[in-house]
C-alpha positions, 0 to 999 in steps of 0.5 A: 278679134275686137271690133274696129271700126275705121274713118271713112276716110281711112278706108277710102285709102286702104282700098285705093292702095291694094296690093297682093299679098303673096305671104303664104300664098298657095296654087290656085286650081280653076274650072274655067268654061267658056259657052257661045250661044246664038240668036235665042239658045238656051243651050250654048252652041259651042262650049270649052271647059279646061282647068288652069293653075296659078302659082306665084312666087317671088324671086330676087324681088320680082313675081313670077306667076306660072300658069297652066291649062290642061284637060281640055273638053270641046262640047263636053267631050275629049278632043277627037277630031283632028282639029281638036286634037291639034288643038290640044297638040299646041295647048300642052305644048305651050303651057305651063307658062311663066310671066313676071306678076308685079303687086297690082296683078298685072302681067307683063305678058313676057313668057319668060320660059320659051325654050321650054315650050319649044322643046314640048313642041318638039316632044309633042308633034313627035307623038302627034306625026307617029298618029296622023301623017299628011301634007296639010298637017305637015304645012301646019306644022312649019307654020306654028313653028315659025310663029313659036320661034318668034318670042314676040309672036307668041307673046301676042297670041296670048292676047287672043285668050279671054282667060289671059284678058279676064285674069290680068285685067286690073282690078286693083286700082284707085276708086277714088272717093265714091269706089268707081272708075271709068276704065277699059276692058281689053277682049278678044271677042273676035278670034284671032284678032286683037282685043277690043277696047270697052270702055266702062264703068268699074266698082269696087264693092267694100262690103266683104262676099261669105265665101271671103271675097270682095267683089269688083264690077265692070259694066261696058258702054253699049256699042257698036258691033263689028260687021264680023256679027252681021247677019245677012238675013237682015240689016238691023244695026247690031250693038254690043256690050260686057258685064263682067263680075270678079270676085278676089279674095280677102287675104292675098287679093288675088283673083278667086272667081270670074264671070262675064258676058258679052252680047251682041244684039239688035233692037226692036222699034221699042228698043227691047234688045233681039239676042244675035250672039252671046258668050259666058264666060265663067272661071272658079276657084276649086281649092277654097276652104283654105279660106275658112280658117282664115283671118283678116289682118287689121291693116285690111280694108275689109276689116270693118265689112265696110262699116262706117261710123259716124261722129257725135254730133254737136251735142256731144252724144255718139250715135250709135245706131248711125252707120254710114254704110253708102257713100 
């Protein structure tokens, strides 16, 4: 392809005007792990890993996204306690879910498959009576099915998924003239509560990764942390922030990587920070070599990797060797 290089003006536009682009868009398979760790460990605590799939296709117009997770490890091992097991019970029952996507790749969190996901509860509590029989698991069962039959409550539940937050945050918004903008960034860091709000600092980098991805950053204000991460053993005032780095493919700009951290600490009388908790959060794109053959469209914003050109002077002589690449 012919080198092209646009006004720095032109690529403002094209970057504050992203869309999917879901011509020839394909399943996208994710590792996704989630690691707690405490004060100073080096080794997490807690950790999650599963696998989620993403399909999107349009219909009458509309996006519809199907989402799945599967093949659940607690602490890098299959669900054998009972509480992992149930665990796992509602996760196969639930997904694989439907939700409406719309061109910013924002969800409407509508699960547009309900009846579906009772009639796998149904199947799924059938082989999990014929293992385990109690009273208590009998009381958790009319429990869920209450909240399952409500649509809206099920629907709220998903709000509780750091998956479900990272992924549908928006990314694609408009930067304005210097690709930042101020924004919030909606977790559920607290379980089973409603996510919290961090406001901060969002970035769109124009200068296109080698693996064929743009890059967006989210970097949180510190806060205040909740009195749920207090420790007893002493009284220090605990902070909190979230870095978070997502990485969205060149050609359908639809999310390929995530990572994020949060942490909540406390701080010495220098102001060095004292770790209390912490928790990773990493999600990667398996199938990816789709990319490698791949071309940008001219009409891409990373068709120049971001270059700009300058004008000639007054002179009349082009300058060549200036390329505004900050602005």
């Amino acid at each position: 392809m012919e080198e092209i290089r646009l006004s720095k003006k032109e690529i403002q536009n094209r970057l504050n005007n992203m869309r999917i682009q879901p011509d020839n868009f394909t399943l996208r398979k994710y590792q996704v792990s989630v690691k707690y760790f405490s004060d100073n460990e080096e080794s997490p605590s807690k950790r999650i890993d599963y696998e989620v799939t993403a399909d999107l296709n349009i219909e009458d117009g509309k996006g519809i996204l199907t989402i799945n997770k599967e093949n659940v490890f607690y602490n890098q091992h299959n669900p054998d306690l009972i509480n992992e097991v149930i665990a796992n019970t509602i996760l196969k029952s639930t997904y694989p879910i439907k939700t409406h996507l719309n061109e910013k790749g924002i969800s409407s969190n509508e699960i547009l498959n309900h009846t579906e996901i009772i009639e796998r509860w149904n199947h799924e509590k059938k082989l999990l009576g014929e293992k385990y029989s109690s009273s208590d698991l009998e009381t958790f069962f009319n429990t869920f099915e209450q909240k399952l039959s409500h649509k809206e409550k099920l629907e709220k539940n998903l709000q509780y998924d750091w998956f479900w937050n990272l992924f549908f945050h928006p990314k694609l918004i408009n930067y304005g003239e210097r690709r930042t903008a101020e924004g919030n960034l909606l977790l559920s860091v607290i379980p089973y509560h409603n996510p919290l709000q961090f406001p901060g600092i969002q970035k769109i980098e124009k200068i296109p990764t080698k693996y064929h991805s743009f890059v967006v950053h989210f970097e949180s204000r510190e806060l205040p942390a909740p009195s749920y991460f207090k420790n007893q053993s002493h009284d220090l005032s605990l902070f909190m922030s979230l870095n978070v780095t997502f990485d969205i493919d060149l050609y359908h700009h639809f999310p390929m990587h995530i990572e994020a951290e949060f942490e909540v600490y406390s701080k010495d009388r220098l102001g060095n920070k004292i770790p209390a908790r912490k928790v990773l959060f990493s999600m990667y794109q398996v199938n990816s070599d789709e990319y490698k053959a791949k071309t940008l469209d001219r009409s891409s914003p990373f068709i120049t990797g971001g270059l700009v050109k300058l004008p000639p002077n007054k002179w009349g002589f082009d300058n060549f060797e200036r390329i505004e690449n900050d602005w």
